[in-house]
C-alpha positions in Angstrom: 7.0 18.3 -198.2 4.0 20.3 -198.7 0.9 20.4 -196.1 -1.2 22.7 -194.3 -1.9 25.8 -195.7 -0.8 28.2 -193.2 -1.1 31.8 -195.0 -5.0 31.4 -196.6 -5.6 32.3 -200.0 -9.0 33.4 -201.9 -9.3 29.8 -203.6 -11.7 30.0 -205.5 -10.9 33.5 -206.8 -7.2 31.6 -207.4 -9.0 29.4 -209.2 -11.3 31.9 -211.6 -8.1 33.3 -212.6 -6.2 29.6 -213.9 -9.0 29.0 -215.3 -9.2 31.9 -217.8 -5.1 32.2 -218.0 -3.3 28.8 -217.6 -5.1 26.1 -219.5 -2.8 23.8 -219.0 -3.9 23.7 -214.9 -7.3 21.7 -215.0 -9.5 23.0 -212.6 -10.6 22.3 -209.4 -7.8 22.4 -207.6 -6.0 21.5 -204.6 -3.9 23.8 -202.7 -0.8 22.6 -199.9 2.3 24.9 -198.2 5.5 24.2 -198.4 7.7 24.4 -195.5 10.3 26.1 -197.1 10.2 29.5 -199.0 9.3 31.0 -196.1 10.2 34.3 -197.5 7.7 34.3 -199.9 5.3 31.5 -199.3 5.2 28.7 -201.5 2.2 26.6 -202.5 1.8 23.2 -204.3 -1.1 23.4 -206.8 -2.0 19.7 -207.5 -4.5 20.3 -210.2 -7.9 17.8 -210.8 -5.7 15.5 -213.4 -3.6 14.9 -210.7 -0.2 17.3 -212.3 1.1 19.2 -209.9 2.5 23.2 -210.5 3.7 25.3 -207.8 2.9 29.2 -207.3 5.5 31.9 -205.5 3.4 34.6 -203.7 4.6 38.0 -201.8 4.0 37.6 -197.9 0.4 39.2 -197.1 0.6 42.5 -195.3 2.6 46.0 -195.1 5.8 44.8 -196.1 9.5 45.9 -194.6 11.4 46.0 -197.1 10.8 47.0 -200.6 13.6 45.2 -202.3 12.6 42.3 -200.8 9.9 39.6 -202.1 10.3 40.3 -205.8 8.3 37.3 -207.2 8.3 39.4 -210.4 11.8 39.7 -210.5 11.8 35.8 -209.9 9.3 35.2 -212.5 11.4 37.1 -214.9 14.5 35.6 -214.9 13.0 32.2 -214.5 11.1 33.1 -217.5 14.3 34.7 -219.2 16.3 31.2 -219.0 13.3 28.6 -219.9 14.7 28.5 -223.4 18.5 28.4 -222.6 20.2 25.3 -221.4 20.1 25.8 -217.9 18.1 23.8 -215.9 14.9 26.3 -214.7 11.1 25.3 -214.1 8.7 26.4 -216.5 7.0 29.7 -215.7 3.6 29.9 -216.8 2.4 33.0 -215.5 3.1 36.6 -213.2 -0.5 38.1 -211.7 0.5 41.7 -210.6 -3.2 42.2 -210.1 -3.5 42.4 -206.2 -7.4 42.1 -206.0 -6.9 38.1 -206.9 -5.3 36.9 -204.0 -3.9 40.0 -201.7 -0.3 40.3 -203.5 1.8 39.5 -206.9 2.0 35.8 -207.2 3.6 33.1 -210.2 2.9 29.6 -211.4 5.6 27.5 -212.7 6.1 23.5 -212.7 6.5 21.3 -210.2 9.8 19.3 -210.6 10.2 16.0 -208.8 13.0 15.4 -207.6 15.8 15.6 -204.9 16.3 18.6 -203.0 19.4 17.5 -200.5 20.2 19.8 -197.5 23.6 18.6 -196.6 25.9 19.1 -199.2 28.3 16.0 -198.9 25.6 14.5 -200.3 24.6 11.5 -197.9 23.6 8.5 -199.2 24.2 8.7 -202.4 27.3 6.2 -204.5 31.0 7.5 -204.6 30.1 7.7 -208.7 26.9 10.0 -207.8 28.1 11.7 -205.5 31.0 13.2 -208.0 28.7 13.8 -211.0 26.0 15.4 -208.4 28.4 18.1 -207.9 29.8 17.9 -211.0 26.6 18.7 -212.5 25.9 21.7 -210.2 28.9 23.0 -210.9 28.4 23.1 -214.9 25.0 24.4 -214.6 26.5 27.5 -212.9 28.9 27.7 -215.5 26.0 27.5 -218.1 24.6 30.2 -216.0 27.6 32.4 -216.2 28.2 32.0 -219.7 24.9 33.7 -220.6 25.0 37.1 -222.5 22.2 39.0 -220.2 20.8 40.8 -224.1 20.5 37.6 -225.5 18.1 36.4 -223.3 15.9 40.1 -222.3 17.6 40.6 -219.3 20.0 43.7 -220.5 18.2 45.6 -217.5 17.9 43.0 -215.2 20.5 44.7 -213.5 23.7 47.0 -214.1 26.2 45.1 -216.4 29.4 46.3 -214.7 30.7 47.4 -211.2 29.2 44.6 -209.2 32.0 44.4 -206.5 32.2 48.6 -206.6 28.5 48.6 -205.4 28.4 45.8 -202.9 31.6 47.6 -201.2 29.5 50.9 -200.7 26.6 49.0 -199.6 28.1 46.6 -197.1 30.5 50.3 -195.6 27.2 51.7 -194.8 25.6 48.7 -193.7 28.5 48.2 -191.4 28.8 51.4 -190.2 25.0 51.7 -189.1 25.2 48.0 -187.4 28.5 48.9 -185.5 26.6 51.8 -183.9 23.8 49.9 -182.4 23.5 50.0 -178.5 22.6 47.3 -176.4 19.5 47.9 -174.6 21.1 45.9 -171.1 24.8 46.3 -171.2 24.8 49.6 -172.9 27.8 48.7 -175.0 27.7 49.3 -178.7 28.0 46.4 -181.4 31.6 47.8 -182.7 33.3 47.5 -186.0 34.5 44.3 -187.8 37.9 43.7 -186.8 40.5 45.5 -189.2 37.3 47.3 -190.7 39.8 50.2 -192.4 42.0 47.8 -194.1 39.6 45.3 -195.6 37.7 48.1 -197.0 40.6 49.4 -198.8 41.7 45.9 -199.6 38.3 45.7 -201.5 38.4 49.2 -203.0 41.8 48.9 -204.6 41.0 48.6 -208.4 44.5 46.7 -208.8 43.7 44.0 -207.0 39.8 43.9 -207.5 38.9 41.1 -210.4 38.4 42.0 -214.0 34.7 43.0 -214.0 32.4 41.4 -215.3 28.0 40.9 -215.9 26.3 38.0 -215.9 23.3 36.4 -214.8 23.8 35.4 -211.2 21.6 33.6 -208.6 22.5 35.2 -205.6 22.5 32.3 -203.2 23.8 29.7 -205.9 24.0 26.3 -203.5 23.5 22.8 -203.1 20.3 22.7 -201.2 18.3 25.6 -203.9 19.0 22.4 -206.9 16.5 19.7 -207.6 18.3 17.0 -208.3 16.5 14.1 -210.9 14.9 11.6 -208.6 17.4 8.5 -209.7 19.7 10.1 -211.7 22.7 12.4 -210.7 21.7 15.9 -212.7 20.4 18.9 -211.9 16.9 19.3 -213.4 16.1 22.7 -212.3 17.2 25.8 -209.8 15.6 27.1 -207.5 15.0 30.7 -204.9 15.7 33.1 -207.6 15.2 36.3 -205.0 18.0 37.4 -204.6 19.7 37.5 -208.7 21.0 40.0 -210.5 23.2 41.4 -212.7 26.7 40.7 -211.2 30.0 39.5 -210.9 29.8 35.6 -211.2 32.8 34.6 -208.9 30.1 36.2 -206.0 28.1 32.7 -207.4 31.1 30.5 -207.6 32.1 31.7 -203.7 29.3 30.9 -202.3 28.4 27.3 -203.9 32.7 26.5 -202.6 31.6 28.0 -199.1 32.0 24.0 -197.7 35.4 23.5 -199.0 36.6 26.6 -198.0 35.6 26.2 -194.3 35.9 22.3 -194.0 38.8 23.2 -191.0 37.1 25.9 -189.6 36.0 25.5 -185.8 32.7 27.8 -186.7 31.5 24.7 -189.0 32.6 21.6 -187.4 29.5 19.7 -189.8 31.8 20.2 -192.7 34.2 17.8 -191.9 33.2 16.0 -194.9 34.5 18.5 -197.1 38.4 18.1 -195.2 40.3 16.1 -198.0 39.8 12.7 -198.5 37.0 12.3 -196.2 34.0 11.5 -198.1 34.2 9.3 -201.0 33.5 10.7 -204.6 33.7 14.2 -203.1 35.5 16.2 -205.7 38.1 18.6 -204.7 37.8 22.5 -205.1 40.6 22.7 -207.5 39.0 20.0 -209.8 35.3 21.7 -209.4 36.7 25.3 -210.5 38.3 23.2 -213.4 35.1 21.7 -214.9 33.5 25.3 -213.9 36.1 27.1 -216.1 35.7 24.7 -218.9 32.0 25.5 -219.4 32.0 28.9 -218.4 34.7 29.9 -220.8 36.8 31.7 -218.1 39.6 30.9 -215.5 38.3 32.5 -212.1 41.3 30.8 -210.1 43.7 34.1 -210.3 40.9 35.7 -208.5 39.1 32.9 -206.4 40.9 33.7 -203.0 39.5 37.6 -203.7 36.6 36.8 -204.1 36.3 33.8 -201.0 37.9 37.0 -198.9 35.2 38.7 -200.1 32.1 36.3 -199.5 33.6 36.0 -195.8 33.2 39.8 -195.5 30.0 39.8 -196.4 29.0 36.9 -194.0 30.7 38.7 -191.1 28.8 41.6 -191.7 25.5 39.7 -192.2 26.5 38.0 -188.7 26.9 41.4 -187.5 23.6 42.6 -188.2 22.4 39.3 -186.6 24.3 41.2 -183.4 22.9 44.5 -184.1 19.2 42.9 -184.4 20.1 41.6 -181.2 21.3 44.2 -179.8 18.2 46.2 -180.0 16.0 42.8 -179.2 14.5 42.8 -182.6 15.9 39.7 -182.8 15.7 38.2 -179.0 16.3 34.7 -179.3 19.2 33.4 -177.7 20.0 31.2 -181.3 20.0 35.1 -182.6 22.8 36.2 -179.8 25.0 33.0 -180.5 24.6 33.7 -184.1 25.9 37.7 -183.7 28.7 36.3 -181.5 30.0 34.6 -185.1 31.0 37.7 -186.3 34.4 37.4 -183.9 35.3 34.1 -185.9 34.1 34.8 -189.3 35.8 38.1 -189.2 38.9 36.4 -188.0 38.7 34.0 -190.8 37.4 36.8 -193.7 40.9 38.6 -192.5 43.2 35.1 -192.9 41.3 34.9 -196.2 42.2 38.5 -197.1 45.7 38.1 -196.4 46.1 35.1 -199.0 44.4 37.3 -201.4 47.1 40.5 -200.6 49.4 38.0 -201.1 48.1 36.3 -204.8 47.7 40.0 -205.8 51.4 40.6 -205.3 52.1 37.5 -206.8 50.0 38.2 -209.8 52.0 41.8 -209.9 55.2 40.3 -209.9 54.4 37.8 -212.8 
């Protein structure tokens, strides 16, 4: 829900510039926050005809990072897709120019409808519940299937060696996280368990998956959809910070995270995913079935790769939680329980990493 405006704006200066760029917003306006994009904050425009539009704006400020907060990078692949058939809000504009409002900002449409946190679905039918997932999973697949020149985004980001970079990123990453001290007991934040051997698990070209460059969201889940308001389809994505250029089982990972740790003791609120549990819950094998059918490849020779791989990654972003904490940037004793996942997650990225040694051989043999 959108209320109180919590990061101000120059509204009237906001509203100068619709007025001379985006016909379709009637002026005046009025302007609510979002609670969520905290990232970059999020405003609902609700123009003086009563349609609403919402605009994406960098945080105000001296910002940390500089890969971070990309709203044009956001607005451009938004943009890129509005014509294809996957399921995107209409972008209407990007305003680089700083002096309107502090920092880059975009408008796109509002869509009304469902965004559910919990991704069993609650309180949906058996029937809406299977064609609610269904649905996500084919506009992934839609997503995947898109040839990045055929829609301007040939430089969105590099076409090949995804899983080659995010390797080299995530060894140094790790490496600089494991060396934090901290500041009371003095002892450092250590390496991931079997840190040596995943590593050149991961860099072993004969067991990596074929390569391959599409579109991808980056964070590809239940809870960034907008589902119609009484009909089970997806009517739009959202949180596009984080895409790229890359590999799309990285996607595919990431949307399965719920089925792949339904038994895991770290997550005991994904019961609902353990088979048979929840009603009209399809399984994994029969959502990377309708996924392949759209998407015009078979990801299931290198699906446990790729879950080994996800885990990885969420070890180590558990284990910068640690490091953050470590060094009390992060203080908050949510923060130190959080860093203490990496133990687990680590545990379960290595069970996962076996299975994968294991198809690999099996794939060899075949």
């Amino acid at each position: 829900m959108a209320g109180i405006v919590r990061q101000p704006i120059d509204l009237e200066a906001l509203m100068r510039y619709i007025s001379g760029n985006i016909p379709e917003i009637k002026t005046p306006i009025d302007l609510k926050q979002f609670g969520f994009g905290q990232s970059n904050p999020t405003y609902q425009i609700t123009a003086s005809d009563g349609r609403k539009f919402v605009m994406r704006k960098k945080p105000p400020g001296k910002l940390v990072s500089k890969t971070a907060h990309q709203v044009e990078r956001e607005y451009k692949v938004i943009h890129a897709l509005e014509h294809t058939d996957v399921s995107v809000p209409k972008a209407y504009c990007l305003c680089e120019d700083v002096s309107i409002i502090g920092t880059a900002f975009y408008i796109m449409s509002f869509l009304d409808g469902r965004i559910i946190e919990d991704a069993a679905l609650p309180g949906v039918s058996p029937e809406d519940r299977t064609e609610m997932w269904h649905d996500a999973i084919r506009t992934l697949a839609k997503l995947h299937r898109i040839v990045p020149k055929d829609v301007g985004l040939e430089n969105y980001g590099r076409l090949s060696g995804f899983y080659d970079r995010q390797v080299k990123t995530w060894t140094t990453i790790c490496k600089a996280q494991a060396e934090q001290v901290d500041i009371d007991t003095k002892e450092s934040v250590g390496e991931i368990p079997h840190m040596e051997d995943i590593l050149d698990f991961f860099k072993d070209k004969k067991s990596q998956p074929e390569d391959r460059g599409t579109p991808i969201h980056g964070d590809y889940k239940i809870d960034n959809l907008v589902f119609h308001k009484t009909e089970p389809r997806v009517i739009g994505i959202l949180d596009w910070e984080m895409s790229t250029i890359g590999h799309p089982l990285s996607d595919l990972a990431n949307l399965l995270t719920p089925y792949n740790m339904a038994n895991s003791p770290i997550a005991p609120d994904l019961v609902a995913f353990q088979p048979g549990k929840t009603p009209g819950l399809p399984t994994k094998d029969t959502l990377v079935k309708w996924y392949a059918e759209v998407a015009g490849w078979d990801p299931t020779p290198d699906l446990t790769w790729g879950v080994a791989f996800h885990f990885f990654r969420a070890t180590a972003i558990y284990q910068g939680i640690a490091a953050r904490y470590a060094v009390r940037q992060a203080s908050s004793e949510k923060a130190k329980l959080n860093g203490e996942i990496r133990i687990p997650m680590g545990k379960l990225a290595w069970e996962c990493l076996q299975k994968a040694k294991a198809n690999v051989g099996e794939k060899a043999r075949l």
